[in-house]
MMTF fields as JSON, N, C-alpha, C and O atoms, coordinates in Angstrom:
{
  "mmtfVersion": "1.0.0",
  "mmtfProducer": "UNKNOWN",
  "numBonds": 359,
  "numAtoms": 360,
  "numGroups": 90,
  "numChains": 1,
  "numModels": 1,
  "chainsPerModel": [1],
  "groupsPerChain": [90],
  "chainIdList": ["A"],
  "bondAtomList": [4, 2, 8, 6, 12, 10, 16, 14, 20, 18, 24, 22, 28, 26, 32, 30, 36, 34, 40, 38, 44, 42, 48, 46, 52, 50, 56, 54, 60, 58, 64, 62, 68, 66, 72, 70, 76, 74, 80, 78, 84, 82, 88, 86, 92, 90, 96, 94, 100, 98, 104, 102, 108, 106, 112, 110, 116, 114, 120, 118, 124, 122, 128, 126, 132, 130, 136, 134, 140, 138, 144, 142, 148, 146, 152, 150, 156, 154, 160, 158, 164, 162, 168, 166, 172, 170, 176, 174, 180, 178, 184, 182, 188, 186, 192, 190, 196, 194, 200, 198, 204, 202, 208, 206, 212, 210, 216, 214, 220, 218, 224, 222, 228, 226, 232, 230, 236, 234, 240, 238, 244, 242, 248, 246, 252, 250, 256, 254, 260, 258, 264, 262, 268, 266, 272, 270, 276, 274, 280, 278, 284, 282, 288, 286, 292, 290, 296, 294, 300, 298, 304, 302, 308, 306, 312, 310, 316, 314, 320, 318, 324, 322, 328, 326, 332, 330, 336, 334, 340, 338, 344, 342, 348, 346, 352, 350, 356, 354],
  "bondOrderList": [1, 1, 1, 1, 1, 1, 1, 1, 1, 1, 1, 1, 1, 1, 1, 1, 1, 1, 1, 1, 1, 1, 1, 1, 1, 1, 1, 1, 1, 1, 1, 1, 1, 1, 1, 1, 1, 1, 1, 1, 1, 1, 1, 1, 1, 1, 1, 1, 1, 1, 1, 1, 1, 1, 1, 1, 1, 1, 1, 1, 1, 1, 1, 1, 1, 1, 1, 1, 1, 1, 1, 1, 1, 1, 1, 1, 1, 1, 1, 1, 1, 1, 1, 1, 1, 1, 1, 1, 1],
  "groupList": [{"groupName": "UNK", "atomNameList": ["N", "CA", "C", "O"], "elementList": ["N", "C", "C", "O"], "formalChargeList": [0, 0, 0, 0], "bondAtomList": [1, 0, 2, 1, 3, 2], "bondOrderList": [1, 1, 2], "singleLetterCode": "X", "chemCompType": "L-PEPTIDE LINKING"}],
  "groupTypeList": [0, 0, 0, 0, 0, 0, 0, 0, 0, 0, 0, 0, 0, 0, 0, 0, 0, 0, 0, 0, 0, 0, 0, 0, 0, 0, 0, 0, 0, 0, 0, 0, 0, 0, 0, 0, 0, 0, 0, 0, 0, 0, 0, 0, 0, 0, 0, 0, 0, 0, 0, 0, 0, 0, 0, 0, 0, 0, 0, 0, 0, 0, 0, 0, 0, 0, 0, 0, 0, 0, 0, 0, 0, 0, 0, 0, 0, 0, 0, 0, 0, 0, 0, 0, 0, 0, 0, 0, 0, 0],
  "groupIdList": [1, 2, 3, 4, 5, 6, 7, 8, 9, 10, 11, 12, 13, 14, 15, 16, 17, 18, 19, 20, 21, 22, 23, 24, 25, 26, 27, 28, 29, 30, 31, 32, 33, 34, 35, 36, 37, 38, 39, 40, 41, 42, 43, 44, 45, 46, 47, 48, 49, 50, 51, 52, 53, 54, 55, 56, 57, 58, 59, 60, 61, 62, 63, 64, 65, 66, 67, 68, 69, 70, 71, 72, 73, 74, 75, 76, 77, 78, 79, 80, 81, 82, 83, 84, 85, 86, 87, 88, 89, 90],
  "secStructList": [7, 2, 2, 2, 2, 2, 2, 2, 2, 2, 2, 2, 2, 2, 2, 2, 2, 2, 2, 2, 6, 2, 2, 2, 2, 2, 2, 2, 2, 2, 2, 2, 2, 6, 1, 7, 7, 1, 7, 7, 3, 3, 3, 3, 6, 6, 3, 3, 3, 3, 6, 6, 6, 7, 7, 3, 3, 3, 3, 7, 7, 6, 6, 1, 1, 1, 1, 1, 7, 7, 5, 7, 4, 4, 4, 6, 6, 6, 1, 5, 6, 6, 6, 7, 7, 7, 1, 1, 7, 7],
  "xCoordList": [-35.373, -35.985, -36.047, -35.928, -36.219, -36.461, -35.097, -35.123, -34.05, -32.867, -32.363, -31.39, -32.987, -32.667, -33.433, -33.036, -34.576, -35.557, -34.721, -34.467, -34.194, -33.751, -32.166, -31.986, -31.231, -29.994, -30.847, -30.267, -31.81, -32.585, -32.183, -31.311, -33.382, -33.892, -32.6, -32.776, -31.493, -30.464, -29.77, -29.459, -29.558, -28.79, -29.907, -29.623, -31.185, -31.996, -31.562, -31.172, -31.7, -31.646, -30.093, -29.818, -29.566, -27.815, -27.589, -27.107, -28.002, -28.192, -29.123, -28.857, -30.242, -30.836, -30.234, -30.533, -29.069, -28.133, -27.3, -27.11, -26.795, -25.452, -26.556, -26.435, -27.519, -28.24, -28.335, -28.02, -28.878, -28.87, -27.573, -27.71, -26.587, -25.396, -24.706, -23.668, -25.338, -25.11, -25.623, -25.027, -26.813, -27.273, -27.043, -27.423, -26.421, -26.173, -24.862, -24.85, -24.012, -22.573, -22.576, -21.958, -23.6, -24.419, -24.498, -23.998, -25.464, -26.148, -24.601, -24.083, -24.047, -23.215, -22.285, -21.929, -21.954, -20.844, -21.454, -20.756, -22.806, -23.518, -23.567, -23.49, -23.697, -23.491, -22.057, -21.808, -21.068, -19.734, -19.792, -19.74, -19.923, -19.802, -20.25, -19.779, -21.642, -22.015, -22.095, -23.009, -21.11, -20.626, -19.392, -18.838, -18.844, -17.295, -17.15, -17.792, -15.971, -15.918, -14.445, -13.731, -13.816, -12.556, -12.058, -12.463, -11.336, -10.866, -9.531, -8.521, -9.626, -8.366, -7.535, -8.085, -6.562, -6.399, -5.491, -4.417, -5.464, -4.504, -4.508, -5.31, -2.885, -2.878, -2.376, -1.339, -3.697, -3.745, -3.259, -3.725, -2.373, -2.006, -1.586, -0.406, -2.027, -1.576, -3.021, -2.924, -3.985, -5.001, -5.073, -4.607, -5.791, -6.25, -7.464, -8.47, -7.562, -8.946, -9.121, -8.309, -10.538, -10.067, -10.717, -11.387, -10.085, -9.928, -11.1, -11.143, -12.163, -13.873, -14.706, -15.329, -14.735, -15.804, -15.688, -16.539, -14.517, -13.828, -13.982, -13.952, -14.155, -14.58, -12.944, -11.943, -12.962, -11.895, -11.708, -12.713, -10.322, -10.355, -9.517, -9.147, -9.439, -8.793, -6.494, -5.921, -6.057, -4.599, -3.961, -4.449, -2.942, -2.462, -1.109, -0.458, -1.095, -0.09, 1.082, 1.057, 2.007, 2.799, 2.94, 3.269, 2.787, 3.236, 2.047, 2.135, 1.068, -0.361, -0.847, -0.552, -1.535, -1.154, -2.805, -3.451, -3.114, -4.751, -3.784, -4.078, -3.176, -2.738, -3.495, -3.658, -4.141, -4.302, -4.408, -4.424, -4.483, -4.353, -5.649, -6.742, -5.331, -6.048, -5.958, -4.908, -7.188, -6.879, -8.108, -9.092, -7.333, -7.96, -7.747, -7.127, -8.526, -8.53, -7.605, -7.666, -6.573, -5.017, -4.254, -3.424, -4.702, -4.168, -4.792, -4.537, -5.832, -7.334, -7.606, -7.597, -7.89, -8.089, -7.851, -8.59, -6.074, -5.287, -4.636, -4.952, -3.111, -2.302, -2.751, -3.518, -2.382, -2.509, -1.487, -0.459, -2.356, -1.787, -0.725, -0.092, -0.446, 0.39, 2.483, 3.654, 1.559, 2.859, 3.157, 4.151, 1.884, 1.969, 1.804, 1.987, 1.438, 1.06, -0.362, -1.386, -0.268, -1.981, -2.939, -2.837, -3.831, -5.066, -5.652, -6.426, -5.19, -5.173, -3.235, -2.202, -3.464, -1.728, -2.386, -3.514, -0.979, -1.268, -0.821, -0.889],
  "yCoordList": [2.684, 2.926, 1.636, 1.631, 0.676, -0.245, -1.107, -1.926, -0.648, -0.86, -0.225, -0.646, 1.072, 1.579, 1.304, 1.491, 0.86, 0.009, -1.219, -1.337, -2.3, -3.053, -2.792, -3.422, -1.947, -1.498, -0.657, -0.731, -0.144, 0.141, -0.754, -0.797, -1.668, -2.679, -3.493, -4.507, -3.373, -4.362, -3.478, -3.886, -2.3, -1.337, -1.39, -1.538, -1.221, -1.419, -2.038, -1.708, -3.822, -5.074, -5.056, -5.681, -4.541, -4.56, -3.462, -3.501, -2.828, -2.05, -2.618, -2.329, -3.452, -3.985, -4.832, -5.123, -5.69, -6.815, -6.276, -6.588, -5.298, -3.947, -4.515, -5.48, -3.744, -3.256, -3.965, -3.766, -5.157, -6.359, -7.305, -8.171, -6.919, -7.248, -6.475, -6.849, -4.797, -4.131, -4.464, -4.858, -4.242, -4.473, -5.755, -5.661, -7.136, -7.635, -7.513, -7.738, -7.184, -6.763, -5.719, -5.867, -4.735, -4.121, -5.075, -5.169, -5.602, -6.763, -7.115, -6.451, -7.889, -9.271, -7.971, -8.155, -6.828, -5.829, -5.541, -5.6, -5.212, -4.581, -5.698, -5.312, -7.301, -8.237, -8.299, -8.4, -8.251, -8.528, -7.798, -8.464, -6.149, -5.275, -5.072, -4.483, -5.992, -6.157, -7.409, -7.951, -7.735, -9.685, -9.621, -10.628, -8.495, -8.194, -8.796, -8.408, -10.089, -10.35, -10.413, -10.059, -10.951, -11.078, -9.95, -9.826, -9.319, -7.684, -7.724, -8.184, -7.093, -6.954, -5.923, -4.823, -5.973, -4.665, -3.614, -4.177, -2.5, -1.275, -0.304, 0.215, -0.21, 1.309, 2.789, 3.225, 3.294, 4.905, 5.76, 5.807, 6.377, 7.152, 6.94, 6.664, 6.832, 5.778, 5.137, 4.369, 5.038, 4.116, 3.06, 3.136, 1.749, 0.784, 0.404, 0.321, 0.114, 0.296, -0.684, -0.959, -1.616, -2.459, -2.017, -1.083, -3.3, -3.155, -3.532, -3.434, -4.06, -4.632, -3.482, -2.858, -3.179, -2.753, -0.976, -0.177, -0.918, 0.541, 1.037, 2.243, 0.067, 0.327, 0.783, 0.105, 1.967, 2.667, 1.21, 0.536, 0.825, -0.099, 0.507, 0.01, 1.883, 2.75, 2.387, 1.953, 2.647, 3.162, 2.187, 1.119, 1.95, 1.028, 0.763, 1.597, -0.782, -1.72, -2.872, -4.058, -2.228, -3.456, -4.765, -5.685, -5.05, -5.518, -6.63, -7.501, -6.299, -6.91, -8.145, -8.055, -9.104, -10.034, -9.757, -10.427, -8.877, -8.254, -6.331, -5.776, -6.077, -4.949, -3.937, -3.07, -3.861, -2.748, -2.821, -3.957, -1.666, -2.016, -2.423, -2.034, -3.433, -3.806, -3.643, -3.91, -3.149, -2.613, -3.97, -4.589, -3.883, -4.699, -4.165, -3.139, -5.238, -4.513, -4.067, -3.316, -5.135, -5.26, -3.882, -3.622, -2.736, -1.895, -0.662, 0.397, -0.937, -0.164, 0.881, 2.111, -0.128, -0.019, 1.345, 2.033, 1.352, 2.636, 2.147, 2.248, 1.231, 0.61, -0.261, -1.115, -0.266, -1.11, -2.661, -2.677, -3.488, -4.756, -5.464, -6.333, -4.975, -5.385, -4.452, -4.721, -3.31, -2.441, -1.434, -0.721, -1.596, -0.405, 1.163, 1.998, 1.465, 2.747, 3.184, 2.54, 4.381, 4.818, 5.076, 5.437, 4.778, 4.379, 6.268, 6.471, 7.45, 8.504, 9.075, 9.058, 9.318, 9.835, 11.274, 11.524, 12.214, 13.396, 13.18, 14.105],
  "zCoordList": [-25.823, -24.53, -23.701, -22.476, -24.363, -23.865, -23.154, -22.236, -23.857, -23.081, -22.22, -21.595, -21.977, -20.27, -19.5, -18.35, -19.607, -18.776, -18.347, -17.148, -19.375, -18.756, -17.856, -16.814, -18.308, -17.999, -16.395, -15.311, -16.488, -14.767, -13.768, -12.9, -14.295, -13.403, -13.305, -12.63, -13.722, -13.356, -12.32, -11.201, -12.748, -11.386, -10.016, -8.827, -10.621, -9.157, -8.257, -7.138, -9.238, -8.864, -8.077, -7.053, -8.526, -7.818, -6.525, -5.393, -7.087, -5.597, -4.404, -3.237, -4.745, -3.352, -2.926, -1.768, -3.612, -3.304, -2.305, -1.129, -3.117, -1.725, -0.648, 0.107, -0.786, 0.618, 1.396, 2.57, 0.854, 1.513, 2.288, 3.151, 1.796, 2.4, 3.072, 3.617, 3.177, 4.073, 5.355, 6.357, 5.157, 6.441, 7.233, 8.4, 6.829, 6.734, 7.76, 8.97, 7.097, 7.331, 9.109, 10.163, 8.628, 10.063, 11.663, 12.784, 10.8, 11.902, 12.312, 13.21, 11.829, 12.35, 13.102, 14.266, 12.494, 13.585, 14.907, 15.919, 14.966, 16.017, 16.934, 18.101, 16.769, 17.682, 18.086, 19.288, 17.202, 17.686, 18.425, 19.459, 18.871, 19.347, 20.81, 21.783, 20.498, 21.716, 22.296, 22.917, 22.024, 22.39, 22.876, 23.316, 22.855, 22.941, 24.32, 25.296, 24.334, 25.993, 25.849, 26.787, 24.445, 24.752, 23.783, 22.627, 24.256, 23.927, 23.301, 23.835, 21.869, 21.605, 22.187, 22.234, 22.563, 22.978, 22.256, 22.041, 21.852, 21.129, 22.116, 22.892, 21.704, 22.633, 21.993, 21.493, 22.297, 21.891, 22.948, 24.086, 22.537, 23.818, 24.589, 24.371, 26.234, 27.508, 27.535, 28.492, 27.164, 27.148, 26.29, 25.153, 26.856, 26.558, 25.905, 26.61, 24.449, 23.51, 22.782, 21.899, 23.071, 22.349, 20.801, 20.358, 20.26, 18.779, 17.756, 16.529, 18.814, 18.279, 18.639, 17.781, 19.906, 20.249, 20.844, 21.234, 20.704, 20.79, 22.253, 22.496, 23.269, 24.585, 25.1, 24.865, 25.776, 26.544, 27.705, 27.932, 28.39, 28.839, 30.235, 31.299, 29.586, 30.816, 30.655, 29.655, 31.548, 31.35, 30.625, 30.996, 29.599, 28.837, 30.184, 30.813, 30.229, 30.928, 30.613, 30.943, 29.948, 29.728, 30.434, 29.685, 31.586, 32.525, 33.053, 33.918, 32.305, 32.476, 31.202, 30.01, 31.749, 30.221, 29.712, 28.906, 30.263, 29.445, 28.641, 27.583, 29.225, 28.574, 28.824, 27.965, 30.143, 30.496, 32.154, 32.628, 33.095, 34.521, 34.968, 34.557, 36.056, 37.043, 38.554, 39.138, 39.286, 40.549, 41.215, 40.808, 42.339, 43.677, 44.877, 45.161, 45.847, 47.042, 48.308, 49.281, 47.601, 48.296, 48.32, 49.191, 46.971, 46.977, 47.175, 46.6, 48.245, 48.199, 47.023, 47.069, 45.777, 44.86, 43.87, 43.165, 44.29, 43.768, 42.881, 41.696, 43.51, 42.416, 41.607, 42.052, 40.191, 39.137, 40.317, 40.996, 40.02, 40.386, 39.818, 40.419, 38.252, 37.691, 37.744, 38.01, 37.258, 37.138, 38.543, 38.679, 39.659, 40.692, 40.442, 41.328, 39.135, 38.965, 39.319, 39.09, 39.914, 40.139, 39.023, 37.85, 39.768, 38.891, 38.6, 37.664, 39.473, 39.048, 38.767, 39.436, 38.009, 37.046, 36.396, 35.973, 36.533, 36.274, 34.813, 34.003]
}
């Protein structure tokens, strides 16, 4: 008996370690996540996502050295600045 008492308290003991490096592991994602300034970018589909923080970055852009479109006011804020495609596409 007395050796599943101790064979216990060692799985206890190992499991609050996980936990502890879970949450752990938690924490430090939930800051990256919300620290996200420089964006990896992947493209799903024709959209732009980055690869930390899973934020939609809107239409994927070859032609763009962020890799996804950017609109300004030059194109009263229709064309992508990079490739000239609209910012609405059927």
């Amino acid at each position: 008996m007395a050796y599943l008492d101790k064979k216990q308290k060692f799985r206890k003991n190992l499991i609050e370690q996980y936990r502890k490096i879970l949450r752990e592991d938690q924490r430090n994602l939930r800051e990256a996540v919300d620290s996200c300034r420089d964006h990896i970018v992947i493209k799903i589909g024709y959209s732009s996502v980055c690869d930390i923080c899973a934020k939609d970055l809107g239409w994927y852009c070859v032609d763009s050295p962020n890799k996804y479109c950017e609109y300004d006011e030059s194109s009263g804020w229709i064309d992508c600045k990079h490739c000239g495609q609209p910012s609405i596409r059927k």
